[in-house]
C-alpha positions in Angstrom: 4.1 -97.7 26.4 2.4 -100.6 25.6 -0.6 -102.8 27.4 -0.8 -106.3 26.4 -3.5 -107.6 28.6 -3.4 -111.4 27.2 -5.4 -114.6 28.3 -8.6 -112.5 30.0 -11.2 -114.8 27.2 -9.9 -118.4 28.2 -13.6 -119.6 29.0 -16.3 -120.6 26.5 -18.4 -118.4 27.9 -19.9 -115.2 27.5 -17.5 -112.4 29.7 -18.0 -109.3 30.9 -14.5 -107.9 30.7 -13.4 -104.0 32.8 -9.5 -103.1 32.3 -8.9 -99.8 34.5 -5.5 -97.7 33.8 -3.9 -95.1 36.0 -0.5 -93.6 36.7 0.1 -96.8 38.5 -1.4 -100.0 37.9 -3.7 -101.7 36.0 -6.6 -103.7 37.0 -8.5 -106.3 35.0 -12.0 -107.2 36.2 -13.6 -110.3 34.7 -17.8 -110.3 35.7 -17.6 -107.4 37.7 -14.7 -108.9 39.8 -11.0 -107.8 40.0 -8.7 -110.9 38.4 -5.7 -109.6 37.7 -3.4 -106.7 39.0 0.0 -105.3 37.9 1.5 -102.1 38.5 2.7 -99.8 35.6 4.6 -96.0 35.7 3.1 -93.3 32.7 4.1 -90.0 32.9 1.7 -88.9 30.3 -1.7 -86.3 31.3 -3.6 -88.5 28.4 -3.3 -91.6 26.8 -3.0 -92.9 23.0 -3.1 -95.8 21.0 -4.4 -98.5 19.4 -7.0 -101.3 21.2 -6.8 -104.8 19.5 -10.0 -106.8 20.8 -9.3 -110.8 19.5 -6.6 -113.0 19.4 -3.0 -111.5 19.1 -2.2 -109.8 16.1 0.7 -111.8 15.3 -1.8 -115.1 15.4 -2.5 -116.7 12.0 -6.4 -117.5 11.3 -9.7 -116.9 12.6 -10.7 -115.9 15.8 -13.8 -117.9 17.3 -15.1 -115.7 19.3 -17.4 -112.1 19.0 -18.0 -109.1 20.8 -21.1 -107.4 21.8 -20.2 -104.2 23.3 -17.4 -101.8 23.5 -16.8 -98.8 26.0 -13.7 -96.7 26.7 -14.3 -94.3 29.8 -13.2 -91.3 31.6 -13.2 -91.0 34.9 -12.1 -93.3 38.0 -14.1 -96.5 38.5 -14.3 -98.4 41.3 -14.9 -102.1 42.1 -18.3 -101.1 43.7 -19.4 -99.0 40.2 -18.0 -101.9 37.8 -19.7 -104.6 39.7 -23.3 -102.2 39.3 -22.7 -102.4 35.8 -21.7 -105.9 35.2 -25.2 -106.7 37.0 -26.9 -104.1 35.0 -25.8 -105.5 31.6 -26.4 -108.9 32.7 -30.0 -108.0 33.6 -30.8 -106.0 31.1 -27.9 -105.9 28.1 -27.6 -102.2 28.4 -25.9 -99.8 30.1 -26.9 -96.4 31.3 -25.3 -93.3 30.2 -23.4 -91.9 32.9 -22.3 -88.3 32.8 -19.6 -88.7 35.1 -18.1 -91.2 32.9 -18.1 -89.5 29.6 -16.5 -91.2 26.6 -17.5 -93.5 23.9 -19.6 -96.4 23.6 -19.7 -99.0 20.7 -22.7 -101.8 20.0 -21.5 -104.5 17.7 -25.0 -106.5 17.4 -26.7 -104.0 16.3 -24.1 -102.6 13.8 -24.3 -101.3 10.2 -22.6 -103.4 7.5 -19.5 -101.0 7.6 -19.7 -98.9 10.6 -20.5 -98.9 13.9 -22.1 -96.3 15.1 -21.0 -94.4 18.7 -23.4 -93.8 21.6 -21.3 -92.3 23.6 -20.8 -88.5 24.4 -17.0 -88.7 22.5 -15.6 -90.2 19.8 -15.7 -90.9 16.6 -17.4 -93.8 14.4 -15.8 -96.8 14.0 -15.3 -97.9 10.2 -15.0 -101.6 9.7 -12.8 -102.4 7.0 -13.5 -105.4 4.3 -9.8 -106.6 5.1 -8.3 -106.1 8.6 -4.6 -106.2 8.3 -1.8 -106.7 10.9 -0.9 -103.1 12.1 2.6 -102.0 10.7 4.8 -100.6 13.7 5.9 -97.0 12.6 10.0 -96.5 12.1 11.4 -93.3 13.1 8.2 -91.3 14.1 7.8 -88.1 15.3 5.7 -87.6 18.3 2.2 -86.2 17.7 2.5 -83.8 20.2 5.0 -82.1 22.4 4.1 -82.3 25.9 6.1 -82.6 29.3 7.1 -86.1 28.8 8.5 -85.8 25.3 10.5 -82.8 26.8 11.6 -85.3 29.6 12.9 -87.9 26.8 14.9 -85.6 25.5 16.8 -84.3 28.2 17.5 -87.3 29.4 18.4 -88.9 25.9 20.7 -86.0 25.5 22.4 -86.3 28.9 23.1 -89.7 28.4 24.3 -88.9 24.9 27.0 -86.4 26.4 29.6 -88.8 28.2 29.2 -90.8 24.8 30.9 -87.9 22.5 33.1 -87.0 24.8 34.8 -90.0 25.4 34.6 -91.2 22.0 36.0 -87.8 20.8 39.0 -88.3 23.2 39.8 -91.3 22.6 39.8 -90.9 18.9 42.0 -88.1 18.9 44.4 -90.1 21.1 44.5 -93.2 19.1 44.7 -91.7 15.9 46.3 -88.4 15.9 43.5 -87.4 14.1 42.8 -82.9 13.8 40.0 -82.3 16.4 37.3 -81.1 13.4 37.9 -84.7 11.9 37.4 -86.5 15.3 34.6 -84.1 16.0 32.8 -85.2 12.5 33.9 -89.0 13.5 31.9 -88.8 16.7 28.8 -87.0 15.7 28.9 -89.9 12.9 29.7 -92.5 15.0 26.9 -91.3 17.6 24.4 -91.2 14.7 25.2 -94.6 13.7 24.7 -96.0 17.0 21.4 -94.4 17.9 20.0 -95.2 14.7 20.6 -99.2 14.9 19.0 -98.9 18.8 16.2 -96.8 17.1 16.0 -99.3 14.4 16.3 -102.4 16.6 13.3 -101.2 18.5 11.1 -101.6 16.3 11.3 -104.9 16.7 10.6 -104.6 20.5 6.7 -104.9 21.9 7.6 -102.5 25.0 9.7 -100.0 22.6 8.7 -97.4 19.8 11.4 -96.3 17.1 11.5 -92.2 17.8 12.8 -90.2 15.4 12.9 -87.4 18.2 15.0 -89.8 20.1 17.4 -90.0 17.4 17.5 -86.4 17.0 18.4 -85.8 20.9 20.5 -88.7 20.8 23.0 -87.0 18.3 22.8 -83.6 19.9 23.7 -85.1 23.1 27.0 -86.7 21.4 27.6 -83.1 19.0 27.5 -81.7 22.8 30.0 -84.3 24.4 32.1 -83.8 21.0 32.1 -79.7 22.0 33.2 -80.5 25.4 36.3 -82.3 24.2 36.9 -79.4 22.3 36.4 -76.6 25.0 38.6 -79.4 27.1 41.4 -79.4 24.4 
């Protein structure tokens, strides 16, 4: 799943910018106060990914503007605790370490020439690269991990998968005549072929990721259907 969380930076002025993610919505606080609400569905225990602070990625030339400070959190915050530390900074231009909000903290003015430097309790560094380059969406890849919603993708990629080989299978081995290994091999092939081009084609979606596990359960699902036919026969 992807968060694109455009447009919060359309002031000439310095902002003070809290995006809050849970099960099921996100909130976007600019100075402290909530500005923007919509609701999303994850199934996942953690979260993953990339954060792109600037203009979009896709945008040609230079962005205008900087950023002092960068946090990613643990923990629940409410509007009461993210207004405290919009005042805080503000007052002060520093935030104090809170130990029920562990995670990692990032401070761009005072930054090396290479590498910033975490203050934070996790985390790593953050290398700066001479050349930042527009991040390649991955084709076909395998999930990092296996966890309950992987195992939920796949069931349901291969029941949906199952009524696909089975009628295919049928109805090649009525229209052709065809022996049932051929229009078994047809169907598997013919299921392959179709996952891969939605894999494929996905790639080229924001809100989609090209899976290489889907693919996988995808043909399983139709080798299944295909069997079915068989046992049915």
């Amino acid at each position: 799943m992807k968060l694109w969380i455009d447009d919060v930076c359309g002031h000439a002025q310095e902002l003070f910018v809290t995006v809050t993610l849970d099960k099921r919505h996100v909130d976007v606080y600019l100075d402290g106060q909530l500005a923007r609400s919509f609701p999303v569905s994850t199934r996942a225990g953690n979260l993953s990914g990339k954060i792109f602070v600037g203009h979009s990625v896709e945008d040609g030339g230079q962005w205008s503007a900087s950023v002092a400070r960068l946090a990613i959190s643990e923990g629940n915050l409410d509007a009461a605790e993210i207004s405290r530390r919009y005042e805080q900074w503000t007052k002060s231009r520093h935030l104090d370490r809170d130990v029920n909000h562990r995670g990692a903290a990032y401070d761009f003015v005072t930054r090396a020439a290479d590498f910033v430097s975490n203050a934070g309790e996790t985390g790593p560094e953050l290398i700066i690269p001479k050349i930042f380059r527009v991040s390649k969406p991955t084709v076909l890849e395998w999930p990092d991990r296996l966890n309950r919603s992987v195992a939920v993708d796949a069931v349901v990629n291969i029941a949906g998968f199952v009524p696909f080989g089975l009628v295919t299978c049928l109805c090649l081995r009525f229209w052709t005549g065809w022996s049932i290994s051929r229009c078994v091999a047809m169907t598997i092939l013919v299921g392959a072929s179709v996952s891969l081009v939605i894999e494929l084609l996905q790639v080229f979606l924001p809100t989609r990721d090209s899976s290489l596990a889907d693919l996988v359960t995808n043909i399983l699902g139709t080798a299944l259907g295909a069997g079915a036919a068989v046992i049915g026969k």
